[in-house]
C-alpha positions as CSV (number, residue, x, y, z in Angstrom):
1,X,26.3,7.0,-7.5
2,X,22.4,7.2,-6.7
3,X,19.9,4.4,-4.9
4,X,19.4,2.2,-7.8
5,X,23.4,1.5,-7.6
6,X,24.4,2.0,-4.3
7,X,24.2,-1.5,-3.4
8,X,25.8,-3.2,-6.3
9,X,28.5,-0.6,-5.8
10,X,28.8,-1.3,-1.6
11,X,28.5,-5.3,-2.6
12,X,31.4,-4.9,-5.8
13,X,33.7,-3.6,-3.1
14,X,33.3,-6.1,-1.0
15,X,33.9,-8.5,-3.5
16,X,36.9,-6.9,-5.0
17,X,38.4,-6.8,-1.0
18,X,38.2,-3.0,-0.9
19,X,38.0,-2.9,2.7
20,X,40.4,0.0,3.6
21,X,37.4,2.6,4.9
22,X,39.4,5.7,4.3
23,X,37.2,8.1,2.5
24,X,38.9,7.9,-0.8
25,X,37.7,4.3,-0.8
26,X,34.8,2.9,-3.1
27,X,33.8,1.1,0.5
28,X,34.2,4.7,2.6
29,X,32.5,6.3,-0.1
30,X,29.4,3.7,-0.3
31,X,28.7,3.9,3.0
32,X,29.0,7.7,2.9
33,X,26.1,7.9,0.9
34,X,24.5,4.9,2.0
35,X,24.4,6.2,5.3
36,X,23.4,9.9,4.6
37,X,20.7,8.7,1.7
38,X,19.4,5.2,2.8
39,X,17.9,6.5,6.1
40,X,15.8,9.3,4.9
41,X,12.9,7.7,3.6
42,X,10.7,4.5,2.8
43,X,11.1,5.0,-0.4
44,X,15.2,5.1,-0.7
45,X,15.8,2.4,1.9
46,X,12.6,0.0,-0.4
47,X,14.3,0.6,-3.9
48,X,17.8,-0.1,-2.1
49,X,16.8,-3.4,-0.2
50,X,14.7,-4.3,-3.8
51,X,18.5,-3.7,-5.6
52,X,20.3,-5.8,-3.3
53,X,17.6,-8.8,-3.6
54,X,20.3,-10.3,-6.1
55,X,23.0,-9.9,-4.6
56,X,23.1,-12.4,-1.8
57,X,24.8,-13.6,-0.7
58,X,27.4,-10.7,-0.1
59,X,24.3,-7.9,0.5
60,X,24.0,-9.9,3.5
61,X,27.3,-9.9,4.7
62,X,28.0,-6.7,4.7
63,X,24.3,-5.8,6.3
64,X,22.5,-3.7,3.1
65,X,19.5,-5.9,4.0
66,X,19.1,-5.6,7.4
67,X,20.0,-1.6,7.5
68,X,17.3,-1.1,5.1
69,X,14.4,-3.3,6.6
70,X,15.4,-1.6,10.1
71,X,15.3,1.8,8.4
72,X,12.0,1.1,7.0
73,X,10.5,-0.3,10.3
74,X,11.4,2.4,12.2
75,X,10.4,5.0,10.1
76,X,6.9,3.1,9.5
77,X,6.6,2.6,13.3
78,X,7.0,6.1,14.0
79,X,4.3,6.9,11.4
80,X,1.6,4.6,12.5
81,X,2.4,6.2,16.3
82,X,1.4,9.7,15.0
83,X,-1.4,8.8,12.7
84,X,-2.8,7.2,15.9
85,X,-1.9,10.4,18.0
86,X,-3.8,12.5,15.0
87,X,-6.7,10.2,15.4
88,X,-7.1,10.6,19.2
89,X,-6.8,13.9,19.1
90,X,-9.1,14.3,16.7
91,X,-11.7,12.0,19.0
92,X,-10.6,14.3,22.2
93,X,-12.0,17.2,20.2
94,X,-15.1,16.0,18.8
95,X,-14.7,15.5,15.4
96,X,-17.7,13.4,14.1
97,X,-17.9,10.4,12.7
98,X,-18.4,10.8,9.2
99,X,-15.1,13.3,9.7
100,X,-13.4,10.9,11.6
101,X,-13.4,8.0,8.8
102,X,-12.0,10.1,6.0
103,X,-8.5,10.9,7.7
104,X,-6.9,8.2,5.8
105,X,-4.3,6.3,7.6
106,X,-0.7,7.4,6.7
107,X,0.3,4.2,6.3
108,X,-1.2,4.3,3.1
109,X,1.4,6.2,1.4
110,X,4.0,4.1,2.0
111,X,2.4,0.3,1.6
112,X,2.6,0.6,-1.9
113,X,6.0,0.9,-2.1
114,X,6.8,-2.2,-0.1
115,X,4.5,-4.3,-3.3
116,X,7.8,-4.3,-5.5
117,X,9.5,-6.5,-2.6
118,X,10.5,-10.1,-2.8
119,X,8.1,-12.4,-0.9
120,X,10.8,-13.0,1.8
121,X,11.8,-9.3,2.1
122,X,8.1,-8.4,2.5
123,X,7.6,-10.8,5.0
124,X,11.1,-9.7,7.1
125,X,9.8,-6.1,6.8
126,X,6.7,-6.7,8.4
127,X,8.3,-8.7,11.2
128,X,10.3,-5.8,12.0
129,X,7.5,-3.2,12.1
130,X,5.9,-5.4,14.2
131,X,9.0,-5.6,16.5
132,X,9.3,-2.5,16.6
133,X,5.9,-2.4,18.3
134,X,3.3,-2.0,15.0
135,X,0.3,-3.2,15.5
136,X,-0.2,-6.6,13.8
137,X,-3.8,-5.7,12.8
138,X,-2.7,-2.7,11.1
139,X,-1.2,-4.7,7.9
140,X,-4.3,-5.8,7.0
141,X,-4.3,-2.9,4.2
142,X,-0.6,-3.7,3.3
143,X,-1.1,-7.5,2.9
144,X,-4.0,-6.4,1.0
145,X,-2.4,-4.2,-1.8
146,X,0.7,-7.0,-1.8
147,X,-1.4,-9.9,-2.5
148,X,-3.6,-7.9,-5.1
149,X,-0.2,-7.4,-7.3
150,X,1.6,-10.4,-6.8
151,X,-1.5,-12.9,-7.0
152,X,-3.9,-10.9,-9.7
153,X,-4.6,-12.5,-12.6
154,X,-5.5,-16.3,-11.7
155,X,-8.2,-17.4,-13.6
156,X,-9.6,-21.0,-14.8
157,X,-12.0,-21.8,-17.0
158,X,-13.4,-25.6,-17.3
159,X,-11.3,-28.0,-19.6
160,X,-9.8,-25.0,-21.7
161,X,-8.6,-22.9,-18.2
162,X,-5.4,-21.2,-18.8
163,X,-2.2,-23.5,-16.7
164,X,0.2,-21.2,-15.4
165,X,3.9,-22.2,-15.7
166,X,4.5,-24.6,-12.3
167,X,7.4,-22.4,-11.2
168,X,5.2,-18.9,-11.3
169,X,2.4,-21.0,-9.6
170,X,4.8,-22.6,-7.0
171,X,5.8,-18.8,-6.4
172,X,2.4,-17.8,-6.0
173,X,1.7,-20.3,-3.7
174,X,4.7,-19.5,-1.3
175,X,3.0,-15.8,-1.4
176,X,0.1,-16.7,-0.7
177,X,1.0,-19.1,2.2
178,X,3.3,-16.6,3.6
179,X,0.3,-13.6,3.0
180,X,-2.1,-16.2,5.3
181,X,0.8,-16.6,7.8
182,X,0.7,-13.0,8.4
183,X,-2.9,-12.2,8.4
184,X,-3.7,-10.0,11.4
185,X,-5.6,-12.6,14.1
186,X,-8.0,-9.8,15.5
187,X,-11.2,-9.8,14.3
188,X,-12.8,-7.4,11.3
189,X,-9.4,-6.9,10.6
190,X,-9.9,-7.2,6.6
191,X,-13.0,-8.0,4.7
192,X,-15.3,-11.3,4.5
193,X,-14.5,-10.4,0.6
194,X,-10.8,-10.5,0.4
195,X,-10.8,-13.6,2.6
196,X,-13.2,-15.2,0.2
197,X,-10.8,-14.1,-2.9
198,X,-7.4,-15.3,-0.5
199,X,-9.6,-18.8,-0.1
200,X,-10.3,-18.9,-4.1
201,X,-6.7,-18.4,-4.9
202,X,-5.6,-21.0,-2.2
203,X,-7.9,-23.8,-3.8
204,X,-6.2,-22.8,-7.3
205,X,-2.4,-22.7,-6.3
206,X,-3.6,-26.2,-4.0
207,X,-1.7,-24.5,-0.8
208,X,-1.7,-26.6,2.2
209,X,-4.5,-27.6,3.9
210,X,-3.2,-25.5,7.3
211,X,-3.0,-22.7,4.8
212,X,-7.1,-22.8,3.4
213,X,-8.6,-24.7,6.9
214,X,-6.8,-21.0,8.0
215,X,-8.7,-19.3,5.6
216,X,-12.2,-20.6,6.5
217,X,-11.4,-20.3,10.3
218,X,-11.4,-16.4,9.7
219,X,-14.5,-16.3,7.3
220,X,-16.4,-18.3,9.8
221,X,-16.0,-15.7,12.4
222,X,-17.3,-12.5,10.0
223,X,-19.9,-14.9,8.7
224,X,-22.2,-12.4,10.2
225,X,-21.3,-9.5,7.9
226,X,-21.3,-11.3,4.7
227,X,-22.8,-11.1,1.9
228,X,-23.8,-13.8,-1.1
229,X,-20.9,-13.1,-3.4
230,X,-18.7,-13.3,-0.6
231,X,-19.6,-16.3,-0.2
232,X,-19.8,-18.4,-3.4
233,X,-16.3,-20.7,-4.1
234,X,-16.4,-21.9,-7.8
235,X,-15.9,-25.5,-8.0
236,X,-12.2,-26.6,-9.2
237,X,-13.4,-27.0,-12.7
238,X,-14.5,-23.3,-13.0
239,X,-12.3,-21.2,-11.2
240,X,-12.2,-17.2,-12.0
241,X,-9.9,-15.0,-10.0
242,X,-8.9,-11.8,-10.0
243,X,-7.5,-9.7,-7.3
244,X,-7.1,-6.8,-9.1
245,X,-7.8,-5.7,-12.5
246,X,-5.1,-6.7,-15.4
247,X,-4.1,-4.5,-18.5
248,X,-5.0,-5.3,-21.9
249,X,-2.1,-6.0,-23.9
């Protein structure tokens, strides 16, 4: 029994009516560890609620999902509170600037491991931090790292561009509509830059108009702090995107 199985093992149980919870039980013994593992960490609670992604609908019934997104929203919630107490405490006793900027946020080392989620996880996840009372301008960095690996890669070149396959661009669409939805509102939240790229990719993918008029709402604001490149759309015809750097293969 270890993460990567714990829910296939929980949801099997359920399927094969093994509902007698003595500890002898596959079910007692599944939520056992479930219950001592799962709650620990991030980590565990991400690679449990990634497992159980296909297994709906019974992951869902017997509350694998929502466990692990409430697990992973507390324990992010009460991470963000102490990085902020760290970081007012460190202003209360005069720490200068330039020392002030490099104590990296916490949250870093855990919003990479919420990048492996399913769109609609992701989304759920984030709705629970905030819930919970995290600070909506504060997943700028997360939304950031998740669109750079689920939407790297798009690229167009004149009449011999490269077509992706219409389901992978219908799913990278319904990312990136859902990424846009969730953008923090504050702002200098994230960057004229990534805006400019989210904007690029939406013209690609041909998201809704909400989606891009969205989009060029939140540039217009930071048009101030822009710079050319940030600026410049290709035209349809000659489209090159790329959030993040791809391997050679």
């Amino acid at each position: 029994m270890s993460t990567e199985n714990i829910a296939f093992l929980r949801c099997v149980a359920e399927y094969l009516e093994m509902t007698d919870y003595a500890v002898a039980n596959l079910v007692g013994r599944t939520e056992a560890y479930f219950s001592e593992v799962a709650i620990k960490s991030i980590a565990v609670a991400v690679t449990i609620l990634h497992s159980s992604e296909n297994l709906i609908p019974i992951a869902e019934k017997v509350k694998l999902m929502s466990r692990c997104i409430d697990t992973i929203a507390y324990i992010a919630c009460k991470d963000n509170q102490f990085s902020t107490s760290v970081r007012a405490e460190a202003g209360i006793n005069g720490l200068t600037s330039s020392m002030f900027s490099n104590l990296k946020p916490i949250v870093d080392w855990w919003s990479e491991d919420l990048t492996v989620l399913r769109i609609d996880f992701f989304q759920r996840v984030l709705i629970a931090m905030m819930g919970r009372g995290f600070k909506q301008y504060a997943l700028g960095p997360i939304l950031m790292l998740y669109a750079q690996k689920s939407l790297r890669c798009l690229e167009i070149f004149g009449k011999g561009r490269k077509k992706i396959e219409p389901k992978q661009e219908h799913e990278k669409r319904v990312v990136l509509e859902t990424i846009v939805g969730l953008l923090p509102r504050e702002k200098n939240a994230l960057s004229v830059s990534f805006l400019s790229m989210l904007l690029q990719a939406a013209i690609y993918l041909q998201t809704t108009i909400a989606c891009r008029l969205d989009l060029e709402k939140r540039m217009a604001l930071q048009l101030g702090q822009a710079v050319l490149d940030d600026l410049l759309i290709p035209s349809q015809g000659t489209l090159y995107l790329m959030l993040k750097p791809c391997s050679v293969l």
